[in-house]
C-alpha positions in Angstrom: 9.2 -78.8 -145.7 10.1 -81.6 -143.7 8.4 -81.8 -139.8 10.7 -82.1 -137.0 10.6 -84.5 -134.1 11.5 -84.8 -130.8 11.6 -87.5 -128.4 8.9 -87.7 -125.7 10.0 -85.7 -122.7 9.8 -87.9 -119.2 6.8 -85.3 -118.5 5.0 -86.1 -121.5 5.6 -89.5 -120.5 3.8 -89.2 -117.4 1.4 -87.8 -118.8 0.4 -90.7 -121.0 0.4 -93.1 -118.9 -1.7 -91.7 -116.5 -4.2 -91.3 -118.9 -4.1 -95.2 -120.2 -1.2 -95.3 -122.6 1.3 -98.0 -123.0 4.3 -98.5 -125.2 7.0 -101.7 -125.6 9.7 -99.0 -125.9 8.7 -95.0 -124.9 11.8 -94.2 -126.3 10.7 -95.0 -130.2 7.8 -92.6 -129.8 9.1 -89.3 -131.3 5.9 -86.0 -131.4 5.8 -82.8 -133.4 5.2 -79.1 -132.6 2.0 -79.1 -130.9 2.0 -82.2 -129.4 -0.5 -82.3 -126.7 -0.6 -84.7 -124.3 -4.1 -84.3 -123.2 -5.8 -85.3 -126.5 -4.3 -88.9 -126.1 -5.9 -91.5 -124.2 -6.0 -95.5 -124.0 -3.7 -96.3 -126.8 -0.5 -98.5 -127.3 2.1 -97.6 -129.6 4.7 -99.7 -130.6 7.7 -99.8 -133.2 8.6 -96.6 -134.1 5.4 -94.0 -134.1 5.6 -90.1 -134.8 2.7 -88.1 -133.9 2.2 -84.7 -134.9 -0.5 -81.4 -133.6 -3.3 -82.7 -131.9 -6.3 -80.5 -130.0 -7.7 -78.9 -132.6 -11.2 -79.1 -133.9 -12.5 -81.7 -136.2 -15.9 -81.2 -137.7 -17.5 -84.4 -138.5 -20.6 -85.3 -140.4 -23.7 -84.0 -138.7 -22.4 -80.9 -137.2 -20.5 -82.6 -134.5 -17.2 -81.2 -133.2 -14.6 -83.4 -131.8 -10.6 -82.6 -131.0 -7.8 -84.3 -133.2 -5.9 -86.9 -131.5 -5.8 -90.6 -130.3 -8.4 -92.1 -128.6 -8.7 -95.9 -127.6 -6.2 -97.1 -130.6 -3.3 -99.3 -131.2 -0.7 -97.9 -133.1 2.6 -99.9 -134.5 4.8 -97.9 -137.1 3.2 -95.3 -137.8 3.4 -91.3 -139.0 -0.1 -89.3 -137.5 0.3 -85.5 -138.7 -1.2 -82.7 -137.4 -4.9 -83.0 -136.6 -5.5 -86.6 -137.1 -8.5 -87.8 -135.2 -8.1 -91.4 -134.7 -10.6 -93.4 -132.1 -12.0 -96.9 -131.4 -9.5 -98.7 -133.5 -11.0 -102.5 -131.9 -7.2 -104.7 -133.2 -4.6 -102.0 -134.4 -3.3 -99.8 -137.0 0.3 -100.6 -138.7 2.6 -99.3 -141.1 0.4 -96.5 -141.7 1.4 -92.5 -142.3 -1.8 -91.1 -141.8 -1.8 -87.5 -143.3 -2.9 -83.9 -142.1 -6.3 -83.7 -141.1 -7.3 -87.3 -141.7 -9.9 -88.7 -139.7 -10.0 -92.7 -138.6 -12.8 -94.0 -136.6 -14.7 -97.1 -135.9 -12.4 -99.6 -137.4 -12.0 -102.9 -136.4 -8.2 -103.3 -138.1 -6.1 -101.3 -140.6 -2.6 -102.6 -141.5 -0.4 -101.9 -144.5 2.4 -104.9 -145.0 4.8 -105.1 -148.0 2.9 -104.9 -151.8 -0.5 -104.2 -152.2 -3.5 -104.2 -154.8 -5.3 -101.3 -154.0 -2.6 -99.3 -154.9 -0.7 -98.3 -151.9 1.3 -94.8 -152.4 -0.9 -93.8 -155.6 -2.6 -90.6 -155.6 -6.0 -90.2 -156.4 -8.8 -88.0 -156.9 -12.0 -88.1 -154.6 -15.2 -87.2 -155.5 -18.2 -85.7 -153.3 -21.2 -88.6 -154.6 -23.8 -86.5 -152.7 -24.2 -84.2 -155.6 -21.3 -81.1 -154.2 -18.9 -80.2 -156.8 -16.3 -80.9 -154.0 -12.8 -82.5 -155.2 -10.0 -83.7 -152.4 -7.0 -85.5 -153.1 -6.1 -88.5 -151.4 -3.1 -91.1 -151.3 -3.3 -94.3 -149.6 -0.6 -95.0 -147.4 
C-alpha cells in the first residue's frame, strides 16, 4: 500500500525552525502519519523530501535506545519512512529513499546520482557475520 503525504502545516513549520531547521522551499517538504515534530532537530532539507513516523524506539548495538528521526542532517531529495534514525550526517544525504526502520549515523556524505556500480535498486540478502543465523533483506537506494 502506498503512504500518504501531506504538506507541512504552518504549525509544524514553527515547530522546526525553532528547533534548528532550515529549508530553501518549506513548501516541497511533504510528512506521513505520525510525523512528529519533536524528533527533528538541526537539519536542512531541500528539493523535494518526504518524511514518514518518527518517535519511536530504535535499539542500537550495545543496548542503547534512541528515538527515530533526524538529527543534525542535511537532507536533498529524499523518501525517510517510518522510524528512520538519521544523525550526524557531517556534508548531506541526496537522492536517497531510505526505508522503514533504517538507521544512518556518523556519516560524513551519502549521495546517490544517476547509474551506479554497486548496484543501486538491487535487492540483496544480508548476512549476520557474528555467527547468528540472522537473515534481513536489503535494497540499496
Amino acid at each position: 500500500m502506498k503512504k500518504k503525504y501531506s504538506k507541512l502545516s504552518e504549525s509544524q513549520r514553527a515547530a522546526l525552525q525553532a528547533q534548528g531547521c532550515t529549508s530553501d522551499s518549506w513548501d516541497s517538504i511533504e510528512v506521513g502519519d505520525g510525523f512528529r515534530t519533536d524528533f527533528v532537530r538541526d537539519a536542512h532539507f531541500g528539493g523535494k523530501v518526504r518524511l514518514g513516523a518518527n518517535g519511536t524506539p530504535v535499539e542500537l548495538p550495545g543496548g542503547v535506545v534512541r528515538r527515530s528521526g533526524i538529527y543534525r542532517a542535511a537532507l536533498h531529495d529524499c523518501t525517510v519512512g517510518d522510524g528512520v534514525l538519521i544523525a550526524n550526517v557531517g556534508r548531506y544525504m541526496a537522492r536517497y529513499d531510505v526505508e522503514d526502520g533504517a538507521v544512518i549515523e556518523n556519516v560524513g556524505q551519502i549521495i546517490c546520482d544517476g547509474r551506479s556500480s554497486f548496484g543501486n535498486g538491487v535487492e540483496v540478502t544480508t548476512i549476520n557475520e557474528a555467527g547468528g543465523g540472522a537473515r534481513s533483506r536489503y535494497t540499496t537506494a
